[in-house]
C-alpha positions in Angstrom: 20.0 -12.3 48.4 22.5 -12.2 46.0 23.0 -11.1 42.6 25.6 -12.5 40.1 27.6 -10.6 37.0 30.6 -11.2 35.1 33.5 -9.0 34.7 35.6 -8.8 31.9 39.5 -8.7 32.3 42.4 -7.2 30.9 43.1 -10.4 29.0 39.6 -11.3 27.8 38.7 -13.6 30.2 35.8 -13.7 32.4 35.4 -13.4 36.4 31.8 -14.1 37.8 31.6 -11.5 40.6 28.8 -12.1 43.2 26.9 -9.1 45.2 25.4 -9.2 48.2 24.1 -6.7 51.2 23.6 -3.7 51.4 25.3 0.3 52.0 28.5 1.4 50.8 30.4 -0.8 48.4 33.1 -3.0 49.4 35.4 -5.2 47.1 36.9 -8.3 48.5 38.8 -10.7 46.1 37.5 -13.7 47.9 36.6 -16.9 46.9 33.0 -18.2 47.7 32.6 -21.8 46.3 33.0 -24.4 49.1 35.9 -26.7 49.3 35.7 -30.3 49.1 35.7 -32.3 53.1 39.7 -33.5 51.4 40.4 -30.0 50.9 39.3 -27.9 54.0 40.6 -30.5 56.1 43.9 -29.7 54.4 44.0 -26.2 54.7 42.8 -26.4 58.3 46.2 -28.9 59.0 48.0 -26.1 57.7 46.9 -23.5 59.3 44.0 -22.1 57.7 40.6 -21.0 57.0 38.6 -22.7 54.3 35.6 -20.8 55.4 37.5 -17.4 55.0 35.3 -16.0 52.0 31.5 -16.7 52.7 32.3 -15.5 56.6 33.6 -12.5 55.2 30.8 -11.9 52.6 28.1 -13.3 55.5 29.4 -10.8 58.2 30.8 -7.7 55.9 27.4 -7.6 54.5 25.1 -6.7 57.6 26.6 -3.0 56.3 27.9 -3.2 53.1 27.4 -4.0 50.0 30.1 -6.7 49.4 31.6 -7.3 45.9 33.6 -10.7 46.2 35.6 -12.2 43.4 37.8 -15.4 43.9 40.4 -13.5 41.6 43.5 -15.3 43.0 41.7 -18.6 41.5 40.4 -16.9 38.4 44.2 -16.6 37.7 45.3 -19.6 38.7 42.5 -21.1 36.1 43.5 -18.2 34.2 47.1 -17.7 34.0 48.3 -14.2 33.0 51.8 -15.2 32.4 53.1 -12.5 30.9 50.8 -9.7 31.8 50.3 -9.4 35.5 51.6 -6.3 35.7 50.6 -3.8 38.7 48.8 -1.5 35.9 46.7 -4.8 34.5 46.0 -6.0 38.5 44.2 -2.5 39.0 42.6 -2.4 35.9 41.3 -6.0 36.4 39.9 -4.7 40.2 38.8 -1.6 38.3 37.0 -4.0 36.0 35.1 -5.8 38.6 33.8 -2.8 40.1 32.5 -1.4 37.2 30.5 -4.7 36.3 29.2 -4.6 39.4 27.9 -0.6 39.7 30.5 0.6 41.9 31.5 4.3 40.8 33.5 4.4 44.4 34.7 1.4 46.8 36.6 0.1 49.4 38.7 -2.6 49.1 40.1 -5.5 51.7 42.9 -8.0 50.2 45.2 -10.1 52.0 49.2 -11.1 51.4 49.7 -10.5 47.5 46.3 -9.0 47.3 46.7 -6.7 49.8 49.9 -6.0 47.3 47.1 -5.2 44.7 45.1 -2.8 46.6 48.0 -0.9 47.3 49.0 -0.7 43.4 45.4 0.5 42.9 45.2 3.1 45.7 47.8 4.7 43.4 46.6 4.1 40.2 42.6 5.7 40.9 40.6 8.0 42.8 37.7 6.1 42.8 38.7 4.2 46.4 37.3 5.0 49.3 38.7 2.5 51.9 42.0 0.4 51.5 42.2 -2.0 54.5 46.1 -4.5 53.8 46.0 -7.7 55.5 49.4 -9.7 55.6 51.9 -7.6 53.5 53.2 -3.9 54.7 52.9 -0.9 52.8 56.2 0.0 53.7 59.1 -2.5 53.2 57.2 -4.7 51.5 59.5 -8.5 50.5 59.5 -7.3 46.6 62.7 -8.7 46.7 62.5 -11.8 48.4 59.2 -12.9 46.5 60.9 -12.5 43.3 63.2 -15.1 44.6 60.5 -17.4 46.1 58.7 -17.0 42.7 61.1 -17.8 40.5 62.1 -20.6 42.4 58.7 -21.8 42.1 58.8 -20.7 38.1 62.1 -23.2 37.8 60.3 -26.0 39.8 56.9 -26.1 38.0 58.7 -26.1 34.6 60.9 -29.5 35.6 59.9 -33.0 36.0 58.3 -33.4 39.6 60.5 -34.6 42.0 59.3 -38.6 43.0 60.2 -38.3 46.3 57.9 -35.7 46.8 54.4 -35.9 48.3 51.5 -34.1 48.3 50.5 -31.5 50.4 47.9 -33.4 51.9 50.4 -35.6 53.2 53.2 -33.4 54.1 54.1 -32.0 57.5 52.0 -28.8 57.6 55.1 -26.1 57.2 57.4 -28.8 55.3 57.8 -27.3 51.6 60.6 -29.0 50.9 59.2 -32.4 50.9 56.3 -30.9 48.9 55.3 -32.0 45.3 55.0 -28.4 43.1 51.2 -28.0 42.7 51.3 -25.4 40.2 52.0 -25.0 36.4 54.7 -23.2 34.6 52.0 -20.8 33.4 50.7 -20.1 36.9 54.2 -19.7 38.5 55.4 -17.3 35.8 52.2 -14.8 36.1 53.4 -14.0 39.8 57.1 -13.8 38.2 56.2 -11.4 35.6 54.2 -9.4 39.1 57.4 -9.0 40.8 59.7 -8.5 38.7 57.6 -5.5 37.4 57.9 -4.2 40.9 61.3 -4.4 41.6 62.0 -0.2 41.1 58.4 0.4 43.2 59.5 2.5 46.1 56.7 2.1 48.6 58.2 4.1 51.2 57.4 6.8 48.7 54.3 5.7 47.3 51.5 8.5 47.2 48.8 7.0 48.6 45.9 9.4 48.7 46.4 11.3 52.0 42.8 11.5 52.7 41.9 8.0 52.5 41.3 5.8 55.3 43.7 2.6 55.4 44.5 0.0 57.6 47.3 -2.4 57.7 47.9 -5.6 60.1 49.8 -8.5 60.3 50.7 -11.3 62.4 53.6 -10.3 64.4 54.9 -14.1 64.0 54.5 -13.2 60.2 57.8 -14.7 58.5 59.0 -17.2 56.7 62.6 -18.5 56.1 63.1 -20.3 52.5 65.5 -23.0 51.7 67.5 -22.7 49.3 65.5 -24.9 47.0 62.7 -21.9 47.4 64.9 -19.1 47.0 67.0 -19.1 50.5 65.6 -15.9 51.5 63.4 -15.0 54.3 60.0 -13.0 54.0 59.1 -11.1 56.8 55.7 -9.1 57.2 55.4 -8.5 60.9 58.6 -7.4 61.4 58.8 -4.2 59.0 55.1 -3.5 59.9 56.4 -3.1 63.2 59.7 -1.2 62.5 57.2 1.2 60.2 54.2 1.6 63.0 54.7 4.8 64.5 55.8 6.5 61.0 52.6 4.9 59.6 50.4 5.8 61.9 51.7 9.7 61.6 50.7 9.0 57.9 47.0 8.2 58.1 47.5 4.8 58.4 45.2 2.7 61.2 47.8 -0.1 62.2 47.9 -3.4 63.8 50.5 -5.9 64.8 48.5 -9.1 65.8 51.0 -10.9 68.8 51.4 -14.6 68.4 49.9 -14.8 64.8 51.7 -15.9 61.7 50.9 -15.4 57.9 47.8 -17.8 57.9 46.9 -17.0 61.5 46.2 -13.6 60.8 44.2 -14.4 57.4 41.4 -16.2 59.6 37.6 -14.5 59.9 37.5 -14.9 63.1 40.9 -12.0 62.7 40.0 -10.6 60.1 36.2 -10.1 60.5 36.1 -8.0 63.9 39.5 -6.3 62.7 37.3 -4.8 59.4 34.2 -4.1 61.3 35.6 -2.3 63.8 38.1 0.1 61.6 35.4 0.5 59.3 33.1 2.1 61.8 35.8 4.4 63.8 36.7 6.0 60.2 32.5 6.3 59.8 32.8 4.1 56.5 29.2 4.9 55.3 29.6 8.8 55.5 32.9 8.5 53.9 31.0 6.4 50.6 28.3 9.1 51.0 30.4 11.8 50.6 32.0 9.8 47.6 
């Protein structure tokens, strides 16, 4: 059965954050509401998971006590334009914690949101589990998201292109030919994010030596930009892999995925086993006790 609250963010507005299960609390910034038949048949031509979040939620569960929060589309209904700054991000995850009990937590976030939990590990001691899914903690593309994202930030603000099409109808992969689906608001929020992280040093980040963490990625994880989205090229995989054995030395639970890209790695049917399993060799329920 699940229970319901609303948390209340840095900006005033409101998140309704679902519970469900029970054991040791786990945060996952996940979105619950089904997609429409249009839309999941869309993500799927693309390459991903529409069920992602309630398979999460439905399997996490059987031994946690799963906070979920679709706060990626919270901001996208929600635009923080101007203050999505790492220290807002981790109070707003802070925030949805404490509406929903959780003194101490783990937390699971994929791509940017894996970003987040990152920027929170350093900003509290009140986690007790960060699992990053889809973007390294060391050698993470700061750079070359700023440049995808303000890119994006120049396209949303001009008059859509009429040649373009909608995603529905594009090649899956295609951005070019893509009509801009976001606002100027929306585009800017993740503008201000990286461009507040452009002196973060991760490979010096101090992450909590004690606390259990996993990162994977898709080892096919990258992706090369035109220039009309920045002419750069992100790669995840790659520096994950570089990183491994240096991670590994540092507490860090590690997993290149072969044959996997960004949203072939993001699937439950990855993601699910990948969680349960790391969860259970660091004995996730006597590290919350001991919390």
């Amino acid at each position: 059965m699940a229970d319901t609250v609303e948390a209340v963010l840095h900006d005033g507005s409101s998140l309704t954050v679902t519970m469900q299960g029970d054991g040791p609390a786990l945060l996952l910034p996940v979105r619950l509401e089904p997609y429409s038949s249009a839309e999941a048949e869309t993500i799927r031509k693309w390459g991903g998971d529409p069920d992602l979040g309630p398979a999460l939620v439905s399997g996490l569960s059987a031994s946690s006590r799963v906070i979920a929060a679709d706060y990626e589309g919270h901001r996208m209904a929600h635009p923080a334009a101007d203050t999505l700054t790492p220290d807002n991000l981790a109070a707003d995850l802070l925030a949805i914690a404490d509406a929903a009990g959780a003194d101490v937590f783990g937390y699971y976030g994929y791509s940017w949101l894996a970003l987040s939990g990152l920027q929170l590990a350093l900003r509290t001691d009140r986690l007790r589990a960060l699992a990053m899914g889809g973007f390294p903690p060391v050698e993470g593309p700061y750079r070359s998201m700023l440049a995808v994202t303000r890119a994006a930030h120049a396209m949303s603000a001009q008059e859509p292109d009429p040649a373009a099409v909608p995603v529905a109808d594009a090649e899956p992969g295609d951005w070019d030919s893509v009509s801009v689906q976001t606002t100027e608001a929306q585009t800017r929020q993740f503008v201000t994010l990286y461009e507040a992280l452009q002196g973060f040093e991760d490979v010096t980040a101090a992450v909590p030596r004690g606390l259990p963490r996993l990162a994977f990625a898709g080892a096919d994880d990258h992706i090369d930009y035109s220039p009309q989205w920045g002419g750069v090229q992100v790669q995840i995989g790659a520096p994950l892999a570089r990183h491994q054995d240096e991670l590994i030395a540092a507490g860090w639970h590690v997993q290149v995925l072969p044959g996997l890209d960004h949203l072939g790695a993001m699937h439950s049917s990855v993601v699910l086993p990948l969680l349960t399993g790391w969860l259970q060799k660091v004995g996730w329920e006597r590290q919350q006790a001991a919390g």
